[in-house]
DRENGUVO-431879 format. One record per residue: y, z, x of N, C-alpha, C in turn; residue in one letter. Coordinates in steps of 0.1 Angstrom, whole numbers, padded with zeros to 4 digits, always signed. Example, Ala and Ser with C-alpha at 12.3 -4.5 7.8 and 13.67 -1.06 7.14 Angstrom:
! residues 2
-0057+0078+0132-0045+0078+0123-0033+0078+0132A/-0022+0071+0128-0011+0071+0137+0000+0079+0129S/
! end
This chain:
! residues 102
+1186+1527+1074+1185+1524+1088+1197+1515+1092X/+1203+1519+1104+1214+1510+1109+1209+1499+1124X/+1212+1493+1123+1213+1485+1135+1225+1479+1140X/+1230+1483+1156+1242+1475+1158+1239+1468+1163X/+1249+1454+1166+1244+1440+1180+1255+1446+1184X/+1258+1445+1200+1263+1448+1208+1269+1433+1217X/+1280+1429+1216+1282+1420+1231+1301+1423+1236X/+1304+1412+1240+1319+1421+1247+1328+1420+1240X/+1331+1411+1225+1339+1413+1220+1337+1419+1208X/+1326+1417+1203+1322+1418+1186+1322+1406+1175X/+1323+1395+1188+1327+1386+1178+1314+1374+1176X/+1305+1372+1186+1296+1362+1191+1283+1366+1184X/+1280+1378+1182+1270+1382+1172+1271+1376+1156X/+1284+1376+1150+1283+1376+1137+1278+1369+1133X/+1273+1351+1137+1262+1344+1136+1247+1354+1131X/+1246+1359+1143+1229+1367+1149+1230+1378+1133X/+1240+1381+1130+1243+1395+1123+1238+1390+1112X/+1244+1373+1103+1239+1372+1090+1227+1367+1094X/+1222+1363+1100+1210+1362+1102+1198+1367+1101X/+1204+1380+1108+1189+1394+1105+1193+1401+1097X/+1204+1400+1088+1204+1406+1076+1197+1397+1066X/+1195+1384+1068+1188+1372+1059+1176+1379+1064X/+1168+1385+1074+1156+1384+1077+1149+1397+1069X/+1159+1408+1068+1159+1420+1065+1155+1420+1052X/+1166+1410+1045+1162+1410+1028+1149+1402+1028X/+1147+1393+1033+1131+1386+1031+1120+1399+1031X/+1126+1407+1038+1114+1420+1039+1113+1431+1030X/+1120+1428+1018+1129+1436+1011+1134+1447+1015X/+1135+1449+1030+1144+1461+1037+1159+1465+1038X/+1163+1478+1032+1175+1485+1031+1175+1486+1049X/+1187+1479+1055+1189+1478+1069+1208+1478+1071X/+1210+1481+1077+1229+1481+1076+1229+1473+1089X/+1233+1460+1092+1235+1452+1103+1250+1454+1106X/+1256+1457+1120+1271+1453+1123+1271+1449+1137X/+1281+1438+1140+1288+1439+1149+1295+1443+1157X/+1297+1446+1170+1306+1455+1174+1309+1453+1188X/+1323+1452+1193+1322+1454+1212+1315+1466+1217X/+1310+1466+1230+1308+1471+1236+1316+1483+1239X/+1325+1478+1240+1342+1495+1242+1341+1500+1235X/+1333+1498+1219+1333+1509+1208+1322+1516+1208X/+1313+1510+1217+1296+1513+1215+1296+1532+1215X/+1301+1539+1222+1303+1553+1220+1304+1563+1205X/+1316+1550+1200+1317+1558+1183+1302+1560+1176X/+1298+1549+1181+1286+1544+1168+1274+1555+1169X/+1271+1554+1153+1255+1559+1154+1243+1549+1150X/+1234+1548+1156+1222+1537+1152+1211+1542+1155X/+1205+1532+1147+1187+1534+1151+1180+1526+1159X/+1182+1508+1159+1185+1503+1171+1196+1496+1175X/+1196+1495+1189+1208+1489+1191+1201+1474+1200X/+1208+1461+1196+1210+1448+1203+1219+1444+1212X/+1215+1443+1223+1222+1437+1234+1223+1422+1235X/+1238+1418+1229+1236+1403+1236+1237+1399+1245X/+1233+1391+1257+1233+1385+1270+1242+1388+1277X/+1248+1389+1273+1266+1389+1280+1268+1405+1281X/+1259+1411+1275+1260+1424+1283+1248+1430+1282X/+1238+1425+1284+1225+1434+1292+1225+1438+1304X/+1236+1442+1313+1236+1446+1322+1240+1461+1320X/+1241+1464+1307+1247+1478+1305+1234+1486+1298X/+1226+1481+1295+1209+1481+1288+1207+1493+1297X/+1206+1498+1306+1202+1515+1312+1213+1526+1308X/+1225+1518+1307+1235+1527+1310+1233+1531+1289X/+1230+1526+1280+1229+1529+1270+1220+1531+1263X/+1207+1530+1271+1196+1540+1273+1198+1549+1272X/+1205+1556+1277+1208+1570+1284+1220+1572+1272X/+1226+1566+1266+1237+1572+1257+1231+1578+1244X/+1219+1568+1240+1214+1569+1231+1200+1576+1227X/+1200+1582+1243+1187+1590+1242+1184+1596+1232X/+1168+1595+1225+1164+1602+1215+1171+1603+1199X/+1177+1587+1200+1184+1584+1187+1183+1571+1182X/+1181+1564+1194+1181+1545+1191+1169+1546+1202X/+1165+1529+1196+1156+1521+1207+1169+1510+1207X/+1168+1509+1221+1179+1498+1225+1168+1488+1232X/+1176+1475+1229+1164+1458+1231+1178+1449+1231X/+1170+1442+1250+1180+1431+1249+1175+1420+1245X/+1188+1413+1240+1181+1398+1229+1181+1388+1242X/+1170+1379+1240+1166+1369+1250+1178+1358+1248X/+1179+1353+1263+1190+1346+1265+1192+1330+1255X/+1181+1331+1254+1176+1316+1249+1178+1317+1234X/+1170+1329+1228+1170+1335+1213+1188+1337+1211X/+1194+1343+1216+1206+1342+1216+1218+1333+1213X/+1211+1320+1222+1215+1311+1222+1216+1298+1213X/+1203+1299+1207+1204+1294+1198+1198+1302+1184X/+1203+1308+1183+1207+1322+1171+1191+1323+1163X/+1181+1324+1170+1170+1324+1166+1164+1343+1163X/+1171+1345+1152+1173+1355+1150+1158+1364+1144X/+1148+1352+1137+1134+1355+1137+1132+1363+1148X/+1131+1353+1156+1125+1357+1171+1127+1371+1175X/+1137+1375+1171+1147+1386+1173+1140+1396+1166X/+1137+1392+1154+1131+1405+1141+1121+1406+1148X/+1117+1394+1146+1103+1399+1153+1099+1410+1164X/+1106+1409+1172+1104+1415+1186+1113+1431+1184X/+1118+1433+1168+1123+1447+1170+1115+1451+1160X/+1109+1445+1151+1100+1450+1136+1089+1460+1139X/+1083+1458+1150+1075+1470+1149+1087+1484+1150X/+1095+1490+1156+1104+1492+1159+1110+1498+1144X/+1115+1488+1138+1124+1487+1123+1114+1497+1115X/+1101+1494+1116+1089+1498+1109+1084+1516+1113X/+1085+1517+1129+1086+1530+1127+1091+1542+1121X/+1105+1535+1122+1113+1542+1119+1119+1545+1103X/+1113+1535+1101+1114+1540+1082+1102+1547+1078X/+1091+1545+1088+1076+1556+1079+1078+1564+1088X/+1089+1569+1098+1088+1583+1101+1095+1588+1104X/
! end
């Protein structure tokens, strides 16, 4: 399972990135976390994709890129903010969980 975080340079996530890769191994889950700008977001392939604040305004337009491949979720301004990356799993785990039992 891949997951990318998404914001405008690729650089403000890597905090968020070891983070829910710390959360991933607590779950003993095989999970591939990366960071990445948004200008690359086209190359990539994922299962979900994270929006940081600074660009959930693009959250429909990548909807639609990723139709029927990713669930895309934007991360809360606040969770973000203070890299509360729990919060974060949390709110994608059911999510993480479909998609490895199906």
């Amino acid at each position: 399972m891949k997951i990318i975080l998404v914001c405008n340079a690729g650089m403000s996530t890597g905090i968020m990135q070891m983070k829910l890769e710390e959360c991933a191994r607590n779950e003993n889950m095989e999970i591939t976390i990366e960071a990445i700008p948004i200008a690359e977001i086209e190359e990539e392939d994922a299962d979900i994709v994270l929006l940081g604040p600074q660009v959930r305004f693009a959250k429909n337009d990548l909807i639609k890129l990723f139709e029927g491949r990713a669930y895309v979720h934007s991360i809360d301004l606040q969770d973000f903010g203070l890299m509360r990356a729990d919060r974060v799993w949390k709110a994608i785990l059911p999510e993480i969980r479909k998609n490895m039992n199906g």
